[in-house]
N, C-alpha and C positions, 0 to 999 in steps of 0.2 A: 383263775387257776389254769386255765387253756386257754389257745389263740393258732387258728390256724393259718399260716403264712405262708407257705405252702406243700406241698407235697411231702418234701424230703424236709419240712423242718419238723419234728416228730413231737409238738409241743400239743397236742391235740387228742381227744376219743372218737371227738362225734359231735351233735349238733351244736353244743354249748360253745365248741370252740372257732366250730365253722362260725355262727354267728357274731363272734367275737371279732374275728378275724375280716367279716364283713361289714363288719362297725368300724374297724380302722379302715380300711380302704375306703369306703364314704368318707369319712373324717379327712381322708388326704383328695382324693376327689372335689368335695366344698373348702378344701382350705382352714378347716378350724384347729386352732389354736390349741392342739390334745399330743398326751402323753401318753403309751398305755404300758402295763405293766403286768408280766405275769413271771411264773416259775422257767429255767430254761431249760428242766426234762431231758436230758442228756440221752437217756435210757428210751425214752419216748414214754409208749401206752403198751399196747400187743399190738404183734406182728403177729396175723392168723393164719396161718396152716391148717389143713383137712386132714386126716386120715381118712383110710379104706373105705372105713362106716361112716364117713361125713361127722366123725368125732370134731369139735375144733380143738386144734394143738396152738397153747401160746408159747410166742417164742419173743425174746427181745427184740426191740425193735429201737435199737439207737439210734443217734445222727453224729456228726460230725461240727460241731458249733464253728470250728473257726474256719469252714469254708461260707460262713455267710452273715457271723456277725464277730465284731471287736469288743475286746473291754475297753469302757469306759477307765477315766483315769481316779476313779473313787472309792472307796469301800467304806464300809461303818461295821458294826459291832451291835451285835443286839444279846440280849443274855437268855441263853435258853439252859436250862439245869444246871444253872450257876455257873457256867461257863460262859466266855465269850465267844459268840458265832459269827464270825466272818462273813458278811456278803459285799460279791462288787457284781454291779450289773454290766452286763454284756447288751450293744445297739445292734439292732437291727431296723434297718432303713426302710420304711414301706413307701415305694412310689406308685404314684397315681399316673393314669397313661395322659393325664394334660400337664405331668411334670411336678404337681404337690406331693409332698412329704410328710408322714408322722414319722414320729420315733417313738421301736416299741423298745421297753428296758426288761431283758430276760435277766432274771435273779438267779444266782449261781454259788453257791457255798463250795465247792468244789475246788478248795484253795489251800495253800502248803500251811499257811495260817491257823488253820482250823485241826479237830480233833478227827480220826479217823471214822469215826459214826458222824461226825457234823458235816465231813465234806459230800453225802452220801443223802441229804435230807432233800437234795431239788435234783436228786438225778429220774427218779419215776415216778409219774404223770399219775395221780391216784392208784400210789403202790401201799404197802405195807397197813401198819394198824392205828389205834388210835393216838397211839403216842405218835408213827410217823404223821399221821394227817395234821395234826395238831401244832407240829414241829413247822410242817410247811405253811399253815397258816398263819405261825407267828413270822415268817419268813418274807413271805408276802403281806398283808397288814401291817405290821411293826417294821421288817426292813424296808418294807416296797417306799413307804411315807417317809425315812431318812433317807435312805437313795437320791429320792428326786429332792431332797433338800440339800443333802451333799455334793449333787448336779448342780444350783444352782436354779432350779427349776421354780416359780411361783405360782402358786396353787391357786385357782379364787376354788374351783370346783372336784371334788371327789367323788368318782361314779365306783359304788361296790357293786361288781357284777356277779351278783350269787353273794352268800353268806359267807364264802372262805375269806373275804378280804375283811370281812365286819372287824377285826381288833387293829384297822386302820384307825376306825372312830374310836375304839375305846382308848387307845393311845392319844388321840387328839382330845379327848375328854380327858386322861390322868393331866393332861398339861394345862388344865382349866384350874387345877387345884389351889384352892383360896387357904389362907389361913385362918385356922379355926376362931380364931380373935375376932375374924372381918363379919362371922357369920349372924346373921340375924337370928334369933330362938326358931328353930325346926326348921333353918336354912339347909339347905345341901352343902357339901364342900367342892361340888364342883357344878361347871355349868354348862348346861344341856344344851340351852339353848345356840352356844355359840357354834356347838359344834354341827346338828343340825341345820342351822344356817349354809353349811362347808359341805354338807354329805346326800347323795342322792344312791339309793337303793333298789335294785332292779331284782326281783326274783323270779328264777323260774322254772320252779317245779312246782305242782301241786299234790305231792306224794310225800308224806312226812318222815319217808324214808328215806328221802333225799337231803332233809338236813342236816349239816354237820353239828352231832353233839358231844358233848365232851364231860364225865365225872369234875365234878369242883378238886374232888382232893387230883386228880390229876395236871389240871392247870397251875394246882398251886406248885405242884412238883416239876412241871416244866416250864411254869412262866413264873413262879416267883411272887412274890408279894406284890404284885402289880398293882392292887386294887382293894381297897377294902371289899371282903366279901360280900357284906352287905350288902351295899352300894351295887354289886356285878349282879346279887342274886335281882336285883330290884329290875336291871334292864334284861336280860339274860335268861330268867328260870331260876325257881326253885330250887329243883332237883338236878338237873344238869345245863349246862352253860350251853345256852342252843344259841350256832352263832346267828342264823335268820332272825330269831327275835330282838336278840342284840342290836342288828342292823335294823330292823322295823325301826327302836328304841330311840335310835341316836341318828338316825335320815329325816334331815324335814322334808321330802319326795321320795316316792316310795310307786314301782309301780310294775303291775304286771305285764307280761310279756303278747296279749291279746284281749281281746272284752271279756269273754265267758273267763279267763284263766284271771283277771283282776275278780272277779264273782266270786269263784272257789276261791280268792286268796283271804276276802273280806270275812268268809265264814269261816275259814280255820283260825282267823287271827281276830276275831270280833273287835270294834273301837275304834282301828286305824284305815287311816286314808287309804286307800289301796286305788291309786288309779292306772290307766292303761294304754302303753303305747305301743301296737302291734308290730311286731316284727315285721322285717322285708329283710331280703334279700340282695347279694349285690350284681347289679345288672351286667355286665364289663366281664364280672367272675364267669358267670352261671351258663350265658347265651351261648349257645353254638357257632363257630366262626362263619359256618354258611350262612345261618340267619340274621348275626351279626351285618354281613355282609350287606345282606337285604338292607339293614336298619338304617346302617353309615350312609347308602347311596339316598335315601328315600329321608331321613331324619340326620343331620350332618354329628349334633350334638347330643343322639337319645341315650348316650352314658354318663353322658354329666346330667342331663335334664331328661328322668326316665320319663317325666310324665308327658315325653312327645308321644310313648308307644302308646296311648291314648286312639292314638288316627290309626296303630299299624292292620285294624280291620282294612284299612283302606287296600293292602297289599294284595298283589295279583294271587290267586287261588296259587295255579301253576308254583309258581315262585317259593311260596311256604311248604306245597306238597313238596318239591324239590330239595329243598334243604334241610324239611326233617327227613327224606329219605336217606340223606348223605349222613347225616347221625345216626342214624337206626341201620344203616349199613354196618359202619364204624362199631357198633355195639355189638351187631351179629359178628363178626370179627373179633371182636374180643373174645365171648363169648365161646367161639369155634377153637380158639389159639388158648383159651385159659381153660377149658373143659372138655373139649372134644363134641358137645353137643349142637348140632348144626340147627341153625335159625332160617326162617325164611322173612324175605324184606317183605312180602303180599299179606302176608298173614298179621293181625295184630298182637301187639306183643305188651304183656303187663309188668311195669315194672313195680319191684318192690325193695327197699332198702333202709332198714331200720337198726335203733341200737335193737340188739337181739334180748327181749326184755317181756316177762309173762304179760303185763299188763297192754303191750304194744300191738298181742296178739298177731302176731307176722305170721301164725297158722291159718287164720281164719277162713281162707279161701279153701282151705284142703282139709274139712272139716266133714266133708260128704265127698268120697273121694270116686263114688259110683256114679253120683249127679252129678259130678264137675267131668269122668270118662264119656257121659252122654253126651253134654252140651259139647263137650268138644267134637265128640262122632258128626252132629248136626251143622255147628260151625267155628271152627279150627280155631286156639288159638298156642301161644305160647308166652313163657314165664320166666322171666331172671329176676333172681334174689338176692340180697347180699347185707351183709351184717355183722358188727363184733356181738359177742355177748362178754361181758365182767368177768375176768377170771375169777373170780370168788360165785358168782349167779349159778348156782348150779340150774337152775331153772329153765335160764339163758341157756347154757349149754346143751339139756336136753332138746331143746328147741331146735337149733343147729342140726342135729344129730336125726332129727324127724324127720328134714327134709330130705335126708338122703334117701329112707323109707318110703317119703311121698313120690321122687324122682323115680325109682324102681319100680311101683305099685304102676305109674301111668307112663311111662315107657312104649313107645310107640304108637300112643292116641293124644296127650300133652307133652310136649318137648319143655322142659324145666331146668333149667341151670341154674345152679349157686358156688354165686365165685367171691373167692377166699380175696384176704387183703384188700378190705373195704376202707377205701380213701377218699382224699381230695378228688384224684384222678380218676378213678372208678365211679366216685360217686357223681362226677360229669359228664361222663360220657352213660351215665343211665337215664338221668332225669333228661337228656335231650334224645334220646336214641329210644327211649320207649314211646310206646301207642298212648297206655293209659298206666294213669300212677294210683298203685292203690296203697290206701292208710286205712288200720285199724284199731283204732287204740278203743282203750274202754271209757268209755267218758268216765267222768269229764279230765281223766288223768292227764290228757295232752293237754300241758300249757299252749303250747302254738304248734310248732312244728312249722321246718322252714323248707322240705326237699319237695313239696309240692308245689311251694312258689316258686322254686327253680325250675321244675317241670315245666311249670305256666308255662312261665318266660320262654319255652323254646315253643310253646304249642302243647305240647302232652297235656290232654286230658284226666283232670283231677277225679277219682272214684271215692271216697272217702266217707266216713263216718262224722258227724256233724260237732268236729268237736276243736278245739285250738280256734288256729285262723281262718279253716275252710268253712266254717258257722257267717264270718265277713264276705266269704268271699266267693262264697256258691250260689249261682241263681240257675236253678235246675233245668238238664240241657240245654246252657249258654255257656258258662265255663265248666260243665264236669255235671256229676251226680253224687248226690248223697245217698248212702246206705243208712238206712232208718227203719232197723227193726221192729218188732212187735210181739211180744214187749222188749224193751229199749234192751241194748246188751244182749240179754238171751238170744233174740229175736235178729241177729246183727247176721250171723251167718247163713241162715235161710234168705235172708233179706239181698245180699252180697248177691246169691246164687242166682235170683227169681231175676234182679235186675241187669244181670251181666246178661243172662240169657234170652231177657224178652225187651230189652232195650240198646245196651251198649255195642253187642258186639253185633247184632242186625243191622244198626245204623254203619256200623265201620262198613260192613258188606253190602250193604244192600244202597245207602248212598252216601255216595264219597263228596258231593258238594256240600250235604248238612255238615260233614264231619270237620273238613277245611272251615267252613263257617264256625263252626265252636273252636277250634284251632287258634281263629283271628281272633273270637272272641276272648279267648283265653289269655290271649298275648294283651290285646289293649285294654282286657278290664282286669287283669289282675297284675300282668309285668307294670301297668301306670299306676298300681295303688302302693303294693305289697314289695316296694323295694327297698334297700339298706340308705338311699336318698333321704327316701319323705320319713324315713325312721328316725334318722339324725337330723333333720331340721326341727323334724317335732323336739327331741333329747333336748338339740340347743335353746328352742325357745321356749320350751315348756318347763324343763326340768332343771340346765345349766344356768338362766340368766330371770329365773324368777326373782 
């Protein structure tokens, strides 16, 4: 449904799309033979603005399509409320910096063609209700899969990333349909198996409010007699057409997006395979051009081949201190130009940047805000944050709104900024420009999470809660520390506070060659594991060419 490409292409929220978008760039990086396909969001997601009170104001946040992609010379027809709805996909060219290419196909209803409510269904990025949601996912699913056949495109493999593409396979399954003559007694009329064979399923939330459901009598009202009900209720649900179990239903590969997060996936969906191939990150994207620098001279190829950053402990102390200074400069700069509140380069500085979301707990530090005024009296630090929350999250939004409280409460003992229009661009110059990165989600809700393996990758020290990919990828004071309360959850905030203050930030002060040391370590055991490389090798050989 998202893919970030970049900055200014406003097809994107937040992690699901970054990752996305970090799958094709690997893809064009190894040269594989891949197509990818999403919505082209004209409208974008939100463009965030602050008020006075650190209210967040959403405001549109369009792009301009034809300064960066064409139409394609194709269109099809798909029938949505007995109408015919128009789409032509629009290319956009992803190059890789050793000169490989994918092409991504933005679907586009936005055409003289179409009815005045239809040309309106792929302009915003998870806007409107269930009728729109529904409209876009027949859009994507059922157009996405004629497009690239109307391209001329041949298919061996279909990767549904997330549940919104699931009525890809249910269309590849109505065209299984046998005749009821051919059938054997308590035969099916259509066939599972083949389609399965064709379809690989990745999901990843582990929050069952994350997936798309849909009433039956509404499908039948905007998709038509598609399917024997039956037959839909059998792969799909009961009571409503959940398109994640649809997609379980009809993927013969199926798999989560981390270990712990394949675990939770098995228990909510008891029966099915559920296996796991951990996110990473894309190396090339995330690095800082001064450590980059460092890499190129020292490793000629560690963008194509991240698993050379393996050696990069080897790298001169000096050297790394250096060029995470020149990002953590660049940040404080930001920071000063986007907020007025001024940073210092000497002092450590925590960064934090999440969808702004109850369960993700992006308060957690400022939970005892008398104990977090002491430790800083004792030893200094400072705080940048940043984050959308869902225009409909009211939850999210008060959340936002606290921090401004929290900024005013510690005013002149913690220096805290939270800066509005959380991006591509922002979200790069944090994860390389902070000291330490903190994550708090509530187990075991974080399927992965990816903006700490970008940290890695510059150096920044992982602080985080035991849960996604930092369970793989934490071995304590070597790459980061775990927060592991007592009891788990409750216990997560005291926990936070005891260890910032009698471990993490002593060491930043007190010796700076341990800290360089976890630095390198950081860089060669997580930037070599936890990249969008060894992601897509595994896809290919595990999942594409079973």
């Amino acid at each position: 449904m998202e893919i970030a490409l970049r900055p200014d292409i406003r097809t994107y929220s937040g992690g699901l799309g970054v990752l996305a978008g970090d799958t094709a760039r690997s893809a064009a990086d190894l040269n594989l033979p891949m197509v990818f396909l999403t919505l082209l969001s004209r409208e974008g997601y939100v463009h965030q603005e602050l008020s006075a009170d650190g209210a967040q104001i959403d405001k549109p946040n369009p792009w301009t399509p034809t300064d960066s992609t064409h139409p394609l010379p194709a269109m099809v027809a798909i029938s949505i409320e007995g109408r015919s709805v128009w789409i032509q996909p629009r290319l956009y060219r992803l190059e890789c910096p050793i000169g490989h290419a994918v092409p991504v196909l933005l679907l586009d209803t936005d055409l003289d063609q179409n009815a005045a409510e239809d040309r309106k269904i792929t302009d915003r990025l998870y806007g409107g209700d269930d009728v729109y949601r529904l409209k876009q996912d027949i859009v994507l699913g059922i157009g996405g899969l004629l497009a690239l056949r109307a391209l001329g495109f041949s298919i061996r493999t279909y990767h549904l990333n997330e549940g919104h593409a699931a009525l890809l396979a249910l269309q590849l399954l109505r065209e299984t349909r046998r005749a009821s003559d051919d059938l054997a007694p308590g035969g099916s009329l259509y066939d599972r198996a083949v389609v399965r064979e064709k379809c690989v399923f990745t999901t990843h939330t582990p929050v069952e409010a994350g997936f798309d459901k849909f009433d039956y009598a509404l499908v039948d009202s905007v998709l038509g007699d598609y399917l024997e009900l039956d037959e839909l209720k059998k792969l799909a649900g009961l009571d409503r057409l959940n398109m994640t179990q649809l997609a379980l239903n009809l993927s013969g590969y199926v798999n989560g997006v981390a270990r712990r997060h394949a675990e939770t996936t098995r228990k909510m969906f008891p029966g099915y395979q559920i296996r796991s191939i951990t996110n990473g990150v894309h190396p090339h994207t995330w690095t800082h051009r001064a450590l980059a620098e460092l890499h190129v001279a020292r490793f000629p190829h560690w963008a194509h081949e991240p698993e050379i950053l393996a050696f990069a402990d080897q790298l001169a102390d000096e050297d790394v201190w250096n060029a995470h200074q020149v990002a953590k400069s660049e940040l404080i700069d930001y920071v000063r130009n986007a907020t007025g509140t001024l940073m210092h380069a000497d002092i450590p500085l925590i960064g934090l940047a999440r969808r702004m979301t109850a369960y993700k707990r992006p308060d957690l530090l400022f939970s005892d805000l008398e104990r977090l005024m002491a430790i800083a009296q004792d030893q200094p630090f400072q705080v940048v944050l940043a984050g959308l929350a869902h225009p409909r999250d009211e939850p999210g939004h008060r959340l936002i709104e606290s921090f401004h409280r929290y900024i005013e409460r510690l005013a002149g003992v913690v220096p805290v900024a939270f800066l509005p229009g959380y991006d591509m661009k922002l979200g790069a110059a944090m994860v390389s420009g902070s000291d330490i990165w903190l994550n708090t989600p509530l187990p075991p809700l974080e399927a992965s999470g990816t903006s700490g393996m970008k940290a890695a990758l510059n150096g920044v020290l992982n602080f985080s809660v035991l849960d996604g990919w930092w369970i793989e990828g934490w071995i304590e004071g070597v790459t980061g520390w775990a927060i592991e309360g007592h009891p788990p959850g409750a216990g997560d905030a005291s926990a936070l506070l005891d260890k910032l203050q009698s471990v993490v930030l002593p060491l930043y002060c007190n010796d700076r060659a341990r800290w360089i040391w976890m630095m390198k370590q950081s860089i060669s055991k997580i930037g070599a594991t936890f990249n969008s490389q060894r992601m897509m090798r595994r896809y290919a050989t595990e999942a594409y060419m079973r």
